[in-house]
N, C-alpha and C positions, 0 to 999 in steps of 0.2 A: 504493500500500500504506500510506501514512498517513493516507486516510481514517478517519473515526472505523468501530468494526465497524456503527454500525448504517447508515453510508452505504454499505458493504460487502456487509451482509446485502440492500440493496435492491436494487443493483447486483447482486448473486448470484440473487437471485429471477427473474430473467429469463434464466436458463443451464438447460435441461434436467436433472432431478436428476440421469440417469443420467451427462451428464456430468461436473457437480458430484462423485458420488459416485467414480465411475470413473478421473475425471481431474484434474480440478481439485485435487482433493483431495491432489492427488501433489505440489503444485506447490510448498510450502513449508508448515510450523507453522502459521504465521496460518492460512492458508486451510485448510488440513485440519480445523481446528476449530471456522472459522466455517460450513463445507461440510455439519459435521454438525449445524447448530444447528437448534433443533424446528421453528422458522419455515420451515424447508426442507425438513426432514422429514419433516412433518406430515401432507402431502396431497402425492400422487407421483403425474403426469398422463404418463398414455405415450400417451394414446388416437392423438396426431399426429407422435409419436416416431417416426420412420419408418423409420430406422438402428437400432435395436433389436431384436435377437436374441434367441435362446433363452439363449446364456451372459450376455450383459450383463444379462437379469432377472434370471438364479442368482446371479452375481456382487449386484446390487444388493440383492437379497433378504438373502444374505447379510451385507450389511454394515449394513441398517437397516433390517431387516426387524421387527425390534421395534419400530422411532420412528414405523414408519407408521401412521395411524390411517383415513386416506385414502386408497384407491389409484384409480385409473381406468386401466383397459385397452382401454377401447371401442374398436371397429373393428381392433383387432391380429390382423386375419387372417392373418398370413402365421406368427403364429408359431403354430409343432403344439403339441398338446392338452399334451404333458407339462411343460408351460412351466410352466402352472397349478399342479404338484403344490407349485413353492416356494413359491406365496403361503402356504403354510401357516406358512411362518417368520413371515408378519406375524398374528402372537396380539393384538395388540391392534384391530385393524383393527376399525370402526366401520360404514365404507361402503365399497363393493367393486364394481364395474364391470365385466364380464364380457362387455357387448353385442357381438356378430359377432364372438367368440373360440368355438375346437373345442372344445369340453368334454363327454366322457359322465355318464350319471348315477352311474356310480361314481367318475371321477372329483371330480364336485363331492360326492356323499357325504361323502367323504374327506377334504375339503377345510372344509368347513364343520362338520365334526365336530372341529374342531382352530379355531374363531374361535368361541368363545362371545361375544365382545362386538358382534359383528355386528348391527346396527340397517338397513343397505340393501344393498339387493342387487339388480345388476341383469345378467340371462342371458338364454340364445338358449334355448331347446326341439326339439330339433330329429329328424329321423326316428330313431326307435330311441329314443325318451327312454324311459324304465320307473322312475314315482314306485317301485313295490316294493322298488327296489331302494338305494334310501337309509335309514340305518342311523338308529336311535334315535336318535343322538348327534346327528346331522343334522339329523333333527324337531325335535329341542330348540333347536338353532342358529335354525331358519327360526319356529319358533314365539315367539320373540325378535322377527322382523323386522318394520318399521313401516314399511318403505316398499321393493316391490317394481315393478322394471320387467322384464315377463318377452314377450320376441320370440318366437312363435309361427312355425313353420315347419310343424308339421303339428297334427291335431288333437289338445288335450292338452287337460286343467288345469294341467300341467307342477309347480310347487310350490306355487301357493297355497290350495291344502286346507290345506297344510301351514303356512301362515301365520296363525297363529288371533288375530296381532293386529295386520291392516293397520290404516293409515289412510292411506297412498298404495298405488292401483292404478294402474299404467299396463300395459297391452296394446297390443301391434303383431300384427296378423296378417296374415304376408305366404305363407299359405297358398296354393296354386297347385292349381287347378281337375280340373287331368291330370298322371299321374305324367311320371317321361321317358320310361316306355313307352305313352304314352297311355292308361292306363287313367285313366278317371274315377274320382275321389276323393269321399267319402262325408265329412260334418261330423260324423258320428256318432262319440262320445269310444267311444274301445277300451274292454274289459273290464277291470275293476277303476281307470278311472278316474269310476267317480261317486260318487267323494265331495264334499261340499258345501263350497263355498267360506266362506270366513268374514269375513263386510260388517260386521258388529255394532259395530266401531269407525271404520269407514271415512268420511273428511273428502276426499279425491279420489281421484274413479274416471274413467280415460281411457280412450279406447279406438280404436286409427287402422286403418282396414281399405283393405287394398290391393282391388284390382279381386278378382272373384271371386264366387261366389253361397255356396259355402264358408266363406271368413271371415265372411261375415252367418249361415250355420246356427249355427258355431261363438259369436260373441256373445252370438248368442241366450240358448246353456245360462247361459253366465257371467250375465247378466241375467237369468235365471230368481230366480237365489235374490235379489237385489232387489227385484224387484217381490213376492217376498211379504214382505219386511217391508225399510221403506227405515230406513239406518244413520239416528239423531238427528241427528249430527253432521256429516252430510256438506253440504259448502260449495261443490265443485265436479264438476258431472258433465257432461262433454265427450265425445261419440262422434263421430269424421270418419268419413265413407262418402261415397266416390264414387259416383257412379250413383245409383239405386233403390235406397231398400233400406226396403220398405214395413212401417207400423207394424203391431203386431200387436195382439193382448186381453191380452197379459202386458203387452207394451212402455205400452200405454195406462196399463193399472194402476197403473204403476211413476212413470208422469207423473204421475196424477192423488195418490198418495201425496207424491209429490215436493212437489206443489202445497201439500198440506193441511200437511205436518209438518215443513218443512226451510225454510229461508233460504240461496240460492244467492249467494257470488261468481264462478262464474266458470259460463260455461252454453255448451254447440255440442252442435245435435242435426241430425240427418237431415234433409235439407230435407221428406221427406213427412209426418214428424214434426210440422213446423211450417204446413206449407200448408195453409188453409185450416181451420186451428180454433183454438180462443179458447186455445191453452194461454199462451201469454205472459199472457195479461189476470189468469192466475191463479197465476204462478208470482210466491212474491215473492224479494225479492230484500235483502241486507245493504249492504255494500258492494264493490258487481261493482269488480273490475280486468280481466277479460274477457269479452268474448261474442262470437260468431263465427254467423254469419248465412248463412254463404256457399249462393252458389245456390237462395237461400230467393224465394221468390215474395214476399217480407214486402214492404209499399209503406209508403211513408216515413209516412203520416197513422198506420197502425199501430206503425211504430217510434217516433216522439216518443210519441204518446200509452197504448203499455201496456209501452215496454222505459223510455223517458227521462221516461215519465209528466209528460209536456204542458208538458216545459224543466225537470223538478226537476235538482236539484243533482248531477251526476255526477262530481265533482271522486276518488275515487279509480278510476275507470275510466279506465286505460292502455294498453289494446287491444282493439280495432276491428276484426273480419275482415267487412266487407260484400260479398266477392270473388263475381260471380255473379249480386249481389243486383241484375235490373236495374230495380227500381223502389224502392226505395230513400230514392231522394231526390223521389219524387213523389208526390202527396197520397193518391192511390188509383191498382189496377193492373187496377180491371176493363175499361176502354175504352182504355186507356193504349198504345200504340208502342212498343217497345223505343227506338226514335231520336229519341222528343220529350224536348222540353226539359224541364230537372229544374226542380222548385220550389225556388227560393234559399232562402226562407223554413227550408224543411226543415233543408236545410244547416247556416243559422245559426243554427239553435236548437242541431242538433247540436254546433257548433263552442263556443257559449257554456258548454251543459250540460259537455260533455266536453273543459273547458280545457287538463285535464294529460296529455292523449291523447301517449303515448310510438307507439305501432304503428298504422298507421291505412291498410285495403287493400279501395281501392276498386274494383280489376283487372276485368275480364270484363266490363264493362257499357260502354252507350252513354250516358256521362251528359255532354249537353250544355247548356253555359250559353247563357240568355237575352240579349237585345241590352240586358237594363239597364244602365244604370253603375253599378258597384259591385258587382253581385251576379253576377260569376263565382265560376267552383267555385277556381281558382285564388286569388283576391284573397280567399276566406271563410278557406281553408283557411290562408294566410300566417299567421293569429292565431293558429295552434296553433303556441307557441316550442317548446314543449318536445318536436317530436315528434323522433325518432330514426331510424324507416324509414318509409317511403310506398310504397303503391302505387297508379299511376293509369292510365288506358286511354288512346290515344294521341290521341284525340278529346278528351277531356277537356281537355288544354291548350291548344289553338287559342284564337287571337283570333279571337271573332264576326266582327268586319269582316274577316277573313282569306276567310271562307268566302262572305262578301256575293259578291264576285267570285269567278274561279276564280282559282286558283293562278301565276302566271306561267308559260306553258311555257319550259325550257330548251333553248335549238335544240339540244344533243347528246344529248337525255335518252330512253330507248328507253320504250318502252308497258309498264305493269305485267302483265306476262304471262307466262306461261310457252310453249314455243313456238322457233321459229325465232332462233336470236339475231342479234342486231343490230349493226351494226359500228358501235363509238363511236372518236372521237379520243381522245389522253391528256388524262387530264380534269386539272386546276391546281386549285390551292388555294392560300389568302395562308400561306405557310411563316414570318410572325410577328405576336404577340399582336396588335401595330397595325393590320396590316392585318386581321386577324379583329375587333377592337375596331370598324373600318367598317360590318362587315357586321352585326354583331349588334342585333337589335330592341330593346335597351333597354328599352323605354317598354312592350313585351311582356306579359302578365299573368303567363306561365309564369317569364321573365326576374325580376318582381319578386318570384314563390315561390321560388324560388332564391335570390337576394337573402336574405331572411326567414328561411330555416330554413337557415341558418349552421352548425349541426352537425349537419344528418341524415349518418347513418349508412347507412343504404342506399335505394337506390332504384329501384324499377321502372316504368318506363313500358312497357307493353305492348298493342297493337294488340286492341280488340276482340273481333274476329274470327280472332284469330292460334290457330293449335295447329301443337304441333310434329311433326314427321315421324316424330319418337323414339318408338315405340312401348312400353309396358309390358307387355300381354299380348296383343295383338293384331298384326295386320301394320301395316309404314312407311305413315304417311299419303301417299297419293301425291299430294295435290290440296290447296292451301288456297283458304279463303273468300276474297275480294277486300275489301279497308281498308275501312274506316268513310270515306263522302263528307267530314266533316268533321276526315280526318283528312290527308288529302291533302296540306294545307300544312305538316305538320310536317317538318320537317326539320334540317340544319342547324344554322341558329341556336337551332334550341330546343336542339339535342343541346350548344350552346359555353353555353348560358348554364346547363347541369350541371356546367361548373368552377365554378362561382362556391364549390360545394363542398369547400370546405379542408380538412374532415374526412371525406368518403366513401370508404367501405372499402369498399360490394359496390355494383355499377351492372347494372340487366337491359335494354337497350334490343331491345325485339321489335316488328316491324312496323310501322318508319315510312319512309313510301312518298317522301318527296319528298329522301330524301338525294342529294346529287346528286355531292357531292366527298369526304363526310364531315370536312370540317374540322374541326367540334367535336369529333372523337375527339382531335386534337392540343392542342386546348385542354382537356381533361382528362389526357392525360397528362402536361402540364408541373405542373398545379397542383393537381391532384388525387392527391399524393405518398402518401397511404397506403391508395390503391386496390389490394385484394389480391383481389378476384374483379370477374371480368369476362364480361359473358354477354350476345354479339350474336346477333341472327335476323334476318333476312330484312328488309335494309333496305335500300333504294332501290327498284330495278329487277329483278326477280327474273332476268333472263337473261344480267346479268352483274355481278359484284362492283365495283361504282363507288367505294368506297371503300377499296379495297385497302393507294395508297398512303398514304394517310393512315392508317391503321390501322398499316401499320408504320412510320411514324414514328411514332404514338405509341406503340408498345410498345417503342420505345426508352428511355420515358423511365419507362417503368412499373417499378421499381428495387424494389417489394414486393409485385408481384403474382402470385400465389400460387397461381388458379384461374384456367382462362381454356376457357371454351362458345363456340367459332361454329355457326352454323347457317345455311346459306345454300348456294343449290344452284347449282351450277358452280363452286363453291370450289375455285383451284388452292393446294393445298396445297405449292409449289413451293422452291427454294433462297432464293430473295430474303424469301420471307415466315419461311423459318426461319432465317434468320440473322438475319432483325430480332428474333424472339422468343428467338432465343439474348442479347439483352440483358436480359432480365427473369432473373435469376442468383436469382431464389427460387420461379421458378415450379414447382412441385408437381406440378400437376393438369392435364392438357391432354385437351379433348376436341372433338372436330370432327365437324359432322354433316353431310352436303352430298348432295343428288340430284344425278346425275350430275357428282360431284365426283372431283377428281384428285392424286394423290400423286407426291413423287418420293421413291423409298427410298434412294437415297443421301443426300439432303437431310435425310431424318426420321434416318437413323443417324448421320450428323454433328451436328444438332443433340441425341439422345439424349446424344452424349457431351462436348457440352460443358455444356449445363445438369444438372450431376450432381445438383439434388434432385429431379428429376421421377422421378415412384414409379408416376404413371398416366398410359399414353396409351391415347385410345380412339380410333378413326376409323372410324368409318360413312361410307362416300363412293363412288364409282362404278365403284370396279375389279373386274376381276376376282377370282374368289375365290383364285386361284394367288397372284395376287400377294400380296395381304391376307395368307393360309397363309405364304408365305414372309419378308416383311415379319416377320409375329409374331413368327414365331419366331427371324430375326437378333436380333432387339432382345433377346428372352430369355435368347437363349444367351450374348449380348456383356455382359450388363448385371445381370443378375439374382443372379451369386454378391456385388455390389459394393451391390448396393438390394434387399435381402429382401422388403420391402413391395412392389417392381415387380409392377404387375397391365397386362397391355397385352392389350388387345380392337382389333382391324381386322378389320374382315369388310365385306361389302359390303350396305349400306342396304337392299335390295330385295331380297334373298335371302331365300327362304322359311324359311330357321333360323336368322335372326334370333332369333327371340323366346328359343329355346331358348339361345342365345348370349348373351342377355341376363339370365337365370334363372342364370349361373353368374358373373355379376359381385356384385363384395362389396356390400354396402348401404350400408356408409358411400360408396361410392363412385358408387352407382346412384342413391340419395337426396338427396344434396348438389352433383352435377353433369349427369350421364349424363341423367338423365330432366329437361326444363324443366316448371317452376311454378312458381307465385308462391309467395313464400317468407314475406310479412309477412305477422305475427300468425298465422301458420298454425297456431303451439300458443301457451298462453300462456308470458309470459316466466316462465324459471327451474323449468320445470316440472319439471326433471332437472339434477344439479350438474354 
């Protein structure tokens, strides 16, 4: 308490306001009055406040709900719709956060007719929305607003007719094709929504669409009124689509305007959008910090020469999505293999161009380096210091002489198959860094990227060929492709020379085939101390988990890990494996996916009650539906008046109502975990505060 107050204020800025406000504040003079100071109050984040109630809002609402200028609520599912009625205490409030919170349109009328200084806003749209039903005073609020993020649940405009003076759009539409009575659903906007949107100031327009043939009809309107007259000003226009989603005579238009009247930073279109015509060669460009290519047929001769224009200067371009893209780094893709070797050349034009590359996601392709010296993809990409997250294919990091020979077999090591399992001994591992220090290849190419990029922040390494069982709207995949031949050698020691990272916070390792002990999980758990997400698949031997014990030794030592994805079929989910994750005392999020995988429900409700921040547990895995049913719901009943935010899913993988069971999990929780994909450069950075 004799710190000075501003080493106090900093010291405080890392405590949850509601505590601050609630509690701390109680604790003596001093701090009651550093608690309410504007640096605190300023900007009030609950989105991951997970202990947070309907009274602790009205509570905090009341006490500084004038100081707020800044609120975020995103993902507060658990709390009910009337939570919202307090924001109305914050009159000053500037920017406002609403994402996967209950809200009807009277209540948000309500609400926003009492915040004239309101500049952002960002809501869910959801079935039963009715714009009619917002009052004057409301119009006048949202006709203020300059930057709207509004989630799409069914077909709407939802408010931004009413916004007459964007200049940020973002859209989500995670509209669903059949209602839950199976009826098919129509993209057609309801009666009395076609009013015209209003683009006139618009500087970015987003737009991410879940699976669906519905959210593409739905887009479509929204791009309508762009393509007859595109905004002056607009700098960044991004649309994600999975699948197909074939151009149209409007959509053409709107490019061919784009081209003629606008200078783009930031650019992601539909891969059919891109494939196979000149629009790159004509779109120009100011100073990109994004572009996102993913699954584009685009070949590396067309990228240098109409995106990086034949090595010019890209020095503020900071993210990189080539995810997909599998010709890329090759001169041209008409005669071209998915599995032949990339041109270095390519590479290191890109790597010179694009020095200050912070996001860079090379994922889904086979991009193999040549037998030259020097010109692996690994040893080009070491020169980018400043990047922050990567993603690469698991083929990618072998060493060429790795694959000259095959792989060493290991006499315990079973066939990568699924099938009949195989009876292995218990498998050893060196239980200290010294003796792992032996084993590890050094002299490595992937060892010396690691080495090099000293403070990425995250990293994905993912198997070519990998997709996950998790389904989004369809049924559990029950079959995957077989490794990449050149990925076979990975194992192990590539996975120990991913401690070298002292700074990594999220790690994805999917699909690599030659683990045989998993030791390097141990060596990231010692030294990799502020790893808070963790997301393994399908690694060694598919027919049984050879890495088991070393995985919970290392989540012993995982002291901040906060998310934690396996995926791996025969997974025993058993006492020994939960009571090694009962050491991780801040883990959050747990979710387990496994083909005929196994539970014990005594084990999962004694580990429930000792890690008390866990708010999600999902399991997808082999049991029965009784058990799963009964499972759920002990955990509910024991747990949920103590963790408001508890959301728990156990059902069984291969069950035909899956999907349906999946439609009623929250999104922050379906998007951030539940479902796997690559996660770098997916949007650009800072797109939403």
């Amino acid at each position: 308490m004799e710190f000075s107050d501003e080493i106090l204020l900093h010291i405080l800025s890392y405590v949850p306001c509601t505590d601050l406000v609630l509690n701390v504040r109680k604790t003596c003079r001093k701090l009651a009055t550093l608690c309410l100071d504007k640096s605190l109050t300023h900007t009030v984040l609950l989105q991951k406040d997970y202990k947070v109630n309907k009274d602790k809002v009205k509570q905090l609402m009341r006490d500084i709900g004038k100081e707020i200028y800044q609120l975020n609520m995103a993902g507060c599912y658990w709390l009910p719709s009337s939570t919202i009625d307090h924001v109305i205490r914050c009159k000053n409030l500037v920017k406002l956060n609403l994402s996967g919170c209950h809200i009807t349109s009277l209540r948000l009328s309500k609400m926003l007719s009492a915040l004239q200084h309101l500049r952002s806003l960002a809501i869910d749209v959801n079935p039963g929305f009715d714009a009619s039903q917002l009052s004057s005073e409301c119009k006048a609020t949202l006709s203020r607003v300059s930057e709207l993020k509004q989630t799409l649940y069914t077909p709407s405009y939802g408010v931004v007719p009413c916004c007459t003076s964007l200049e940020k759009l973002l859209l989500y539409f995670e509209i669903l094709d059949r209602s839950r009575e199976g009826f098919m659903l129509s993209g057609q906007l309801m009666v009395g929504e076609s009013n015209v949107p209003h683009y006139q100031n618009l500087r970015v327009f987003y737009a991410r669409l879940a699976p669906g043939y519905v959210n593409q009809e739905v887009v479509r309107l929204y791009l309508a009124v762009l393509s007859d007259r595109t905004p002056e000003n607009l700098h960044a226009f991004l649309i994600s689509a999975p699948g197909s989603f074939a151009e149209t005579g409007a959509t053409k238009n709107l490019l061919d305007s784009m081209a003629r009247n606008v200078r783009l930073d930031a650019l992601q279109l539909p891969k059919a959008w891109i494939n196979g015509s000149g629009l790159l060669q004509h779109l120009k460009f100011n100073n990109p910090f994004y572009f996102s290519f993913s699954r584009c047929t685009l070949s590396g001769g067309h990228l240098i020469q109409r995106v990086i224009n034949g090595g010019k200067d890209l020095k503020s371009l900071t993210s990189l999505n080539l995810s997909g893209c599998v010709h890329c780094l090759a001169p041209e893709s008409l005669f071209r293999k998915a599995e032949d070797d990339i041109d270095s050349s390519i590479l290191e034009s890109l790597v010179v161009s694009c020095c200050n590359l912070r996001h860079l996601n090379l994922s889904a392709a086979h991009h193999h380096s040549s037998e030259s010296i020097g010109n692996h993809l690994c040893q080009l990409l070491s020169r980018l210091k400043h990047l922050l997250s990567l993603a690469l294919p698991v083929c990618s990091i072998t060493d060429v002489a790795a694959n000259v020979e095959k792989p060493p077999t290991q006499p315990n090591a079973a066939p990568q198959t699924f099938g009949k399992k195989v009876r292995v001994g218990i498998q050893t591992y060196p239980r200290n860094l010294t003796d792992q220090a032996n084993q590890k290849i050094e002299s490595s190419v992937f060892w010396t990227l690691m080495g090099s990029l000293r403070f990425l922040e995250t990293l994905e390494i993912i198997g070519s060929s990998f997709s996950s069982a998790m389904p989004r709207n369809e049924p559990a995949i029950r079959n995957s492709l077989p490794p990449c031949v050149r990925a076979q050698s990975v194992g192990d020691s590539e996975v120990a020379a991913i401690s070298q990272l002292t700074y990594l916070q999220s790690l994805t390792l999917a699909q690599l085939p030659n683990i045989i002990t998993g030791s390097g999980l141990v060596s990231i758990g010692l030294q990799c101390q502020h790893l808070r997400t963790l997301s393994l698949a399908n690694l060694g031997m598919m027919g049984k988990v050879v890495y088991m014990s070393a995985l919970m030794d290392m989540l012993k030592h995982c002291k901040c890990l906060r998310d934690l994805r396996l995926e791996q079929p025969y997974f025993s989910a058993g006492a020994q494996f939960f009571q090694a994750l009962s050491h991780c005392s801040s883990l959050q999020r747990l979710c387990i996916v496994s083909r005929s995988g196994t539970l014990q429900s005594d084990a999962v409700m004694s580990f429930m009650a000792s890690c008390l921040e866990v708010v999600m547990c999902h399991m997808f895995m082999g049991e029965s539906l009784t058990v799963c049913r009964n499972l759920q719901q002990s955990i509910v009943r024991s747990f949920q008046a103590d963790r408001p935010a508890l959301n728990v899913v156990i059902f069984p993988l291969l069950h035909e109502d899956l999907t349906e069971v999946i439609r009623d999990v929250p999104m922050r929780h379906l998007d951030e975990i539940t479902l796997f994909k690559s996660r770098v450069a997916e949007e650009p950075p800072n797109l939403w505060w």
